[in-house]
C-alpha positions in Angstrom: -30.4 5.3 30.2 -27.6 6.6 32.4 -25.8 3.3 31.4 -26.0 3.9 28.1 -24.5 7.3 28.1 -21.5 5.6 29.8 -21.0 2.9 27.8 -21.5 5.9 24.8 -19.1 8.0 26.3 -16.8 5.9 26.9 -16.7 4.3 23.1 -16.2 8.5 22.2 -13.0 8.3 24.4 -11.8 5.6 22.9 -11.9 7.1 19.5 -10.6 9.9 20.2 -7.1 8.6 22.5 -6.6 5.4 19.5 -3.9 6.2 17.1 -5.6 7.5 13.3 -3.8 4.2 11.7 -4.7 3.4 8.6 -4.8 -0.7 6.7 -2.0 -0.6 4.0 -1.3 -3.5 2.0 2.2 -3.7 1.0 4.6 -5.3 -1.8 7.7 -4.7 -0.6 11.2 -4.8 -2.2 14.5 -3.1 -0.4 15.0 -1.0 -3.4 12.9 -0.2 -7.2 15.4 1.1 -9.1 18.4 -1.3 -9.6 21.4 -1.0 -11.7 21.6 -4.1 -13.1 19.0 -7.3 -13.6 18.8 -9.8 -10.0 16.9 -11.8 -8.1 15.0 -9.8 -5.9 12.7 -11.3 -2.3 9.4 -9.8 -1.9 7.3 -9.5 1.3 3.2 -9.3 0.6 2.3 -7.9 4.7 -1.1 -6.2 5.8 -0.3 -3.6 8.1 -0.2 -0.2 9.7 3.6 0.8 8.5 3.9 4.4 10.3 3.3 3.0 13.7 4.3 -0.7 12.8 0.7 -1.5 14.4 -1.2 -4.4 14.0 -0.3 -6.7 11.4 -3.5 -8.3 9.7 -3.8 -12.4 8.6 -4.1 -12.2 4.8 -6.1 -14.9 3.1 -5.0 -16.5 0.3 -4.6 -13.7 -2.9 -7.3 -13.9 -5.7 -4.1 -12.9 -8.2 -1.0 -11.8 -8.0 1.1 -11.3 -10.9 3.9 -9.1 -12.8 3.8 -6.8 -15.8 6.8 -5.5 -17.9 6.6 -4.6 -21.4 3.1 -5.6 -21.9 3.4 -9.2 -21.2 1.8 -10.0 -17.8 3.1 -13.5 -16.1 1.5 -15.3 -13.0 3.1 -15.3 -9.8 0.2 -16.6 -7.8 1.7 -20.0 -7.1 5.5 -18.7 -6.2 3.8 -17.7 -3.0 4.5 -18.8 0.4 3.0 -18.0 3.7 4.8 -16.4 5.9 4.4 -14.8 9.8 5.5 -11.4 10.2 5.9 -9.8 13.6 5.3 -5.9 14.0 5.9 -4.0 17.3 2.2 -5.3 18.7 1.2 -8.8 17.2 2.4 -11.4 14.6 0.0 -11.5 11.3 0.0 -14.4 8.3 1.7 -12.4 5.2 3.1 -14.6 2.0 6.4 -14.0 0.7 8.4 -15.0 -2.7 11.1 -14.2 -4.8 11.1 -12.9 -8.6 14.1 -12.9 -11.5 14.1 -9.6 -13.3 15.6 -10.0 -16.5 16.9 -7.4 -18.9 15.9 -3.3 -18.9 12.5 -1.9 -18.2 9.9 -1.6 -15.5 8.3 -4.7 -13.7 4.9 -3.6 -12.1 3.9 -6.0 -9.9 0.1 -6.3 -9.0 -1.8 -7.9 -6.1 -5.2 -8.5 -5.7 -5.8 -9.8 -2.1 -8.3 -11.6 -1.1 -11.4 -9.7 0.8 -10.4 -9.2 4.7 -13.0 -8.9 7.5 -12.4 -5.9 9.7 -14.4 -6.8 12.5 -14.6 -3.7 14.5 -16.3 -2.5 11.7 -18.2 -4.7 10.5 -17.4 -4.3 6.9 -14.5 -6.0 4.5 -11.2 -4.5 2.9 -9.6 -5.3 -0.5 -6.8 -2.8 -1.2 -5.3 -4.0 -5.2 -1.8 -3.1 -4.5 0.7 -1.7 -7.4 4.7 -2.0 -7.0 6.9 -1.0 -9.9 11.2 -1.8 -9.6 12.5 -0.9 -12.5 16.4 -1.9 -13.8 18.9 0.0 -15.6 16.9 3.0 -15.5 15.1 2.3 -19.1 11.5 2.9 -19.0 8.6 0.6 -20.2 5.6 0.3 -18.1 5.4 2.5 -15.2 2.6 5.0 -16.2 0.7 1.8 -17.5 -3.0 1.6 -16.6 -3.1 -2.3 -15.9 -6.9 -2.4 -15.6 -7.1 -2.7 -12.2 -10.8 -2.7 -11.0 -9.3 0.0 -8.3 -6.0 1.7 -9.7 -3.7 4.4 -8.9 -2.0 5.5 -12.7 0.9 7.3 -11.8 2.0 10.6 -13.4 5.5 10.6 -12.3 7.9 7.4 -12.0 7.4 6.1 -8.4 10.8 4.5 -8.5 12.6 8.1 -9.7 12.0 10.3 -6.5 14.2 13.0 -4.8 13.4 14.0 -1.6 11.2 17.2 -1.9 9.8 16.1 -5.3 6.4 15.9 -5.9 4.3 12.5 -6.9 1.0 12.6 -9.1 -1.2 10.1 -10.1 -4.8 9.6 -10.9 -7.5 7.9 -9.6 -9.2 5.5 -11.1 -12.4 2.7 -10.4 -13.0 0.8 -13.2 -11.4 2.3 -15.6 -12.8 5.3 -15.5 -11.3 8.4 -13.0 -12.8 8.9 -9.5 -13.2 12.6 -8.9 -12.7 14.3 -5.4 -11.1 10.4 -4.3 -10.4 10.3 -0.6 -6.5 9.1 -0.5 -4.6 7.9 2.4 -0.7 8.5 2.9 1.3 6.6 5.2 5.2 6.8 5.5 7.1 3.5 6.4 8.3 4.7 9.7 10.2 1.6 11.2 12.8 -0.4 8.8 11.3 -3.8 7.4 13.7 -6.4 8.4 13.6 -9.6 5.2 15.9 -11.3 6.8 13.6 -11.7 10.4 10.1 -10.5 8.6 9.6 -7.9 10.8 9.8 -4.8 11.5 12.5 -3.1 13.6 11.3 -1.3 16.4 13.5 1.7 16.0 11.1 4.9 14.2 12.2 7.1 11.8 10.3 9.8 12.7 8.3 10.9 15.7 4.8 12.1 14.2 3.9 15.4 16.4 -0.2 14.4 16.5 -1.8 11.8 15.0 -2.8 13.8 11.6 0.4 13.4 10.7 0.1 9.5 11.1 -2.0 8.9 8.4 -2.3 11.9 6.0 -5.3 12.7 4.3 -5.8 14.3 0.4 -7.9 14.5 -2.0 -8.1 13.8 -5.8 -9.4 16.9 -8.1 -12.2 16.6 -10.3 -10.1 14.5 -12.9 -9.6 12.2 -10.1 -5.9 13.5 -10.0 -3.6 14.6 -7.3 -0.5 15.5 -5.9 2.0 15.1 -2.7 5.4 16.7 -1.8 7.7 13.6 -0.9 9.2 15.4 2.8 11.4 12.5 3.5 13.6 9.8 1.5 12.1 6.1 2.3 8.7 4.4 1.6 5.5 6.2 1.3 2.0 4.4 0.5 -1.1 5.8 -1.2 -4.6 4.5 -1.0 -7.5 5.5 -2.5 -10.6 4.0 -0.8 -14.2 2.7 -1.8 -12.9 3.6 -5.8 -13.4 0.4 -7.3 -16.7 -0.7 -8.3 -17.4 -3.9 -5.4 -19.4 -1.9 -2.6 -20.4 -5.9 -0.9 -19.0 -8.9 -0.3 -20.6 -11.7 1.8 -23.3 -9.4 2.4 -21.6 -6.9 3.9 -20.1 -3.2 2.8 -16.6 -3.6 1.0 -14.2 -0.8 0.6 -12.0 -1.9 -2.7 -9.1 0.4 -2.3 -6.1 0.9 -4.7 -2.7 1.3 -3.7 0.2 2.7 -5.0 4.1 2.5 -3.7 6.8 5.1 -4.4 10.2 5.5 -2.9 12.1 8.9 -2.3 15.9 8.9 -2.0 18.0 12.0 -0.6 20.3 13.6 -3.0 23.8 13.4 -1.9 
């Protein structure tokens, strides 16, 4: 008995001294609002960005793919695999590279594949949105691209100041979630394309770990709402909102994600 209050206790301490990271699956870009039409590289990484934690081994995606003025095209097979290093480990992401052609929004959409977080027991699908727009002409960004789990945002993600506010609402299925649970996560240390990595310089020193991963919630219209403090990358993820609760016969959380980017006014 006295072994298992040990063994108890010391689980307790361990929860309490790790670091409140959260899983965020990323699409990232440099920059989503361009001035004129390019070839752009994209990085698909599983990760923890505000502490450049551990980097997760994606499996293959079950679809990835792009929408801009209503026409969706397949990029599943422009993948590659990839390795990308973060501060702690070296993870298997997949990497391409896309053409954007004339004005409008290009919302690109991944749907990974199921991952197995052992520690507990249970898998992970967070359907990831990414919008770069060109030449500032607006076509698809508050789209709702039938997602099973989908953030549909209120304000452009690409057309932040620092100190504005994003919205967005919830949705699972189509339908709005209410009272969603949604995690926020800033990109805290640089991602380096060139090396796939991240650089081990942060951005900002979080004062206690609440302000690692932020939590809010979604009213009972499934919407909500977050003042962007800094310019950079910021991640939102709404989890258990799509309509999968199993997979292999074991508790799924299908997330959705959303990007935006904040610049500073100068």
């Amino acid at each position: 008995m006295k072994k298992v209050i040990v063994v108890l206790a010391g689980w307790m301490l361990l929860a309490l001294t790790e670091p409140a990271m959260a899983h965020f699956q990323m699409i990232y870009t440099p920059d989503m609002a361009l001035e004129k039409t390019k070839t752009i590289d994209l990085k698909l990484v599983f990760t923890h960005p505000f502490e450049a934690g551990h980097t997760m081994d994606m499996g293959k995606p079950e679809q990835y793919f792009v929408v801009c003025k209503g026409k969706k095209t397949d990029l599943l097979p422009t993948l590659k695999p990839i390795t990308w290093t973060s501060l702690t480990n070296s993870g298997l992401a997949y990497e391409t590279t896309f053409k954007l052609r004339g004005m409008g929004d290009n919302v690109f959409c991944l749907v990974p594949s199921p991952y197995y977080e052992k520690e507990e027991d249970c898998y992970i699908q967070q359907i990831t949105k990414m919008i770069v727009n060109t030449v500032g002409f607006p076509t698809d960004w508050d789209a709702e691209i039938g997602l099973p789990a989908e953030i549909v945002p209120l304000d452009k993600p690409y057309a932040l100041w620092t100190g504005n506010v994003f919205r967005g609402i919830v949705k699972g299925d189509g339908k709005s979630v209410p009272f969603a649970e949604i995690e926020v996560e800033y990109i805290n240390h640089q991602p380096l394309s060139d090396k796939n990595a991240f650089a081990t310089k942060a951005e900002v020193k979080a004062p206690q770990d609440a302000f690692v991963t932020m939590t809010i919630k979604a009213n009972e219209n499934g919407e909500f709402a977050f003042g962007i403090p800094k310019a950079g990358w910021w991640g939102f993820c709404a989890l258990g909102v799509g309509p999968a609760k199993e997979h292999n016969g074991k508790e799924m959380s299908q997330d959705a994600v959303i990007w935006v980017q904040a610049r500073d006014m100068k």
